[in-house]
Structures are given as structure tokens and as C-alpha cells.
N, C-alpha and C positions, 0 to 999 in steps of 0.2 A: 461434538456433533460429527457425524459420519461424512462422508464426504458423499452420498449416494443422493444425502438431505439435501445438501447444500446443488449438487449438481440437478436435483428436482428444482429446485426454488432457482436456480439460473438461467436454465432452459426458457421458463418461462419468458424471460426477457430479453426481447429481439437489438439489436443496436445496442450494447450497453459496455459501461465502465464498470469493472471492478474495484473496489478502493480496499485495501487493506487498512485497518487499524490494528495497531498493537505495538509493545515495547519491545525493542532491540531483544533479541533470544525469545521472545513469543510461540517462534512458529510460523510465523507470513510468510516464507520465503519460502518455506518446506509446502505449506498450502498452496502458495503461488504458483511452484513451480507443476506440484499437482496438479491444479486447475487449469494450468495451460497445456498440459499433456493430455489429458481427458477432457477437455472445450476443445470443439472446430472452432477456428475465426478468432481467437485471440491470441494474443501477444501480452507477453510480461513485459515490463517498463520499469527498471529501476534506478534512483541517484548514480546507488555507489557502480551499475556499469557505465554510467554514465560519462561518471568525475574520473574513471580509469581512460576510457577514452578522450576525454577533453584534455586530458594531460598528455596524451600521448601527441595530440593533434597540438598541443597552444605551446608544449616543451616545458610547462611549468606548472607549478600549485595553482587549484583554481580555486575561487571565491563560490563561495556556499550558493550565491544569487546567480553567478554564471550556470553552476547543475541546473540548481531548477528552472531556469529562464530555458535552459537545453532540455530536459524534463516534460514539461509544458507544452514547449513546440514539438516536440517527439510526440505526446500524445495526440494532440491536435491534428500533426499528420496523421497518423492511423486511424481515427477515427473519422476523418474528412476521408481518406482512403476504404472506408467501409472495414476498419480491422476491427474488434471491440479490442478492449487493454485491460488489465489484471495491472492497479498499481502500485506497487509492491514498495510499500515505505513506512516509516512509523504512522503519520499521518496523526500525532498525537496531542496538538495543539489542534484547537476549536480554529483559530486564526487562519491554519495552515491548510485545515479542511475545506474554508469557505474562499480561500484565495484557488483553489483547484475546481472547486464547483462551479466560480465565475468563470472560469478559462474553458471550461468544457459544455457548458449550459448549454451553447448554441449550435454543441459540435456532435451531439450524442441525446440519445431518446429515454436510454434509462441508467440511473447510476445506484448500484447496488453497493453498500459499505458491510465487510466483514469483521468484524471486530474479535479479535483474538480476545480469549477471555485466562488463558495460563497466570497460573498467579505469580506471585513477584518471587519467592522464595524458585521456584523453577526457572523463572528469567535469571536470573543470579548467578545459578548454578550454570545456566548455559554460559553464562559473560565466564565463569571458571573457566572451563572447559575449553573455552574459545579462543583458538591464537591470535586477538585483536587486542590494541591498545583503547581501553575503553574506561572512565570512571564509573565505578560503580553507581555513582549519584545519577546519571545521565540515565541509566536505564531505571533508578526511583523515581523521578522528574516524570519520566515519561509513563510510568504507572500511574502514578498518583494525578497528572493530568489527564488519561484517559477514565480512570475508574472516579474523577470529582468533574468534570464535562465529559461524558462519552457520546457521541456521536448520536445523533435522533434523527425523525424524518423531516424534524423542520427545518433543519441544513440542505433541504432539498434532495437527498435520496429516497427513491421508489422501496428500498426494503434493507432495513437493519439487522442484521443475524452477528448474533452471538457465537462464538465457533472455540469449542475447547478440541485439544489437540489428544489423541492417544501417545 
């Protein structure tokens, strides 16, 4: 999907959350980063800037639940702030979706989810290519949960788009 589509179908929605879905080397980050360059009024939001700053701040390793408790409240400010957010993570557990749509329900008007649609042989070869310590399995986990529960609007998002990447 072009990014002209996607910036048509955003516009529309005043107040809103972006949600990224997709596996590690997808593509979301590279979209994200787009989308918040070409959107007024939002802001990107993600873990891993997150867990680099919490460690700088706490002086040590931080617990998966400390990111996202920091995560969370990050967004909740911005959007009680009047920012809308692009939230830029795998988002690839069904579980992990509806624990973020609780937190933001009350704080935001529309939540828009883009679901990166790159197939897994091209996830793979990014994890190659990538100077990260990553197992391999961790970016099929995360396909194979997105592509056997993918994201719908009864999760409570206003609009589900599919987005393949050039």
C-alpha cells in the first residue's frame, strides 16, 4: 500500500492512535518513522527507545513490564496532551493488543491499527542482515501469531489496513 492511501484513510481521523502490527524486520519502524514525518500532531512511541532510556535512568537491566508500564504512561501523556501517537511495536499477541486499547480507551477518539502484511521469508532475511541478537523462532512466533489472530475491528479499532511495504 502506498503511503499517499494510507495518509488519505489517516487524515480522516481527528484525535487518534496509530498501532503498528507486525513481526520484527516487517517494516513498522521504517513506516513509522514515515508517518510521523508526513503527520502534523503526532509522535512515535516505542519499547526499545524506551528500555535504552530506563536503563540509563535506573543504572541497570530493566524488566519487560517496567518498558511497557513506561510505554503506556508515555502514551497516555500525549494523548491527554492533545499529541496523537504512531505506536511503533510488534503488537503481535491478540492479549498485548487489548491490554493497550484498555489503557487508551478513555484517553483518545480513534485508534487506527496498520498491520504490516511482509511475508516471513523477507522478515528473516532482515533478522540476516540486522546487527541484533535475535532468534530466529521469535520473529516466526510473531508471524504465525499475527497471520492465525490478526487484528480486527472488534478489538475496538475505527479502521484495520493491511500495508505491504516496497
Amino acid at each position: 500500500m502506498y503511503i499517499d492511501t494510507i495518509l488519505d484513510e489517516i487524515d480522516a481521523y481527528e484525535s487518534s492512535m496509530i498501532m503498528m502490527v507486525g513481526s520484527p524486520f516487517s517494516g513498522k519502524t521504517r513506516l513509522a518513522k514515515q508517518l510521523e514525518k508526513e503527520l502534523d500532531g503526532y509522535v512515535r512511541v516505542s519499547p526499545d527507545y524506551i528500555k535504552e532510556d530506563l536503563k540509563k535512568e535506573l543504572g541497570r537491566d530493566v524488566l519487560t513490564k517496567e518498558i511497557y508500564a513506561r510505554v503506556f504512561d508515555t502514551i497516555v501523556k500525549y494523548l491527554d496532551a492533545g499529541v496523537n501517537v504512531i505506536y511503533d511495536a510488534p503488537n503481535d499477541y491478540t492479549y498485548n493488543r487489548k491490554k493497550i486499547m484498555n489503557v487508551v480507551q478513555n484517553h483518545v477518539q480513534h485508534v487506527i491499527c496498520l498491520v504490516m502484511t511482509t511475508d516471513l521469508a523477507t522478515c528473516l532475511v532482515g533478522l540476516d542482515n540486522a546487527d541484533i541478537d535475535m532468534d530466529p523462532k521469535r520473529v516466526e512466533d510473531s508471524y504465525l501469531s499475527i497471520h492465525t489472530r490478526p487484528p480486527h475491528i472488534f478489538e475496538g479499532y475505527d479502521l484495520v489496513m493491511g500495508v505491504g511495504l516496497n
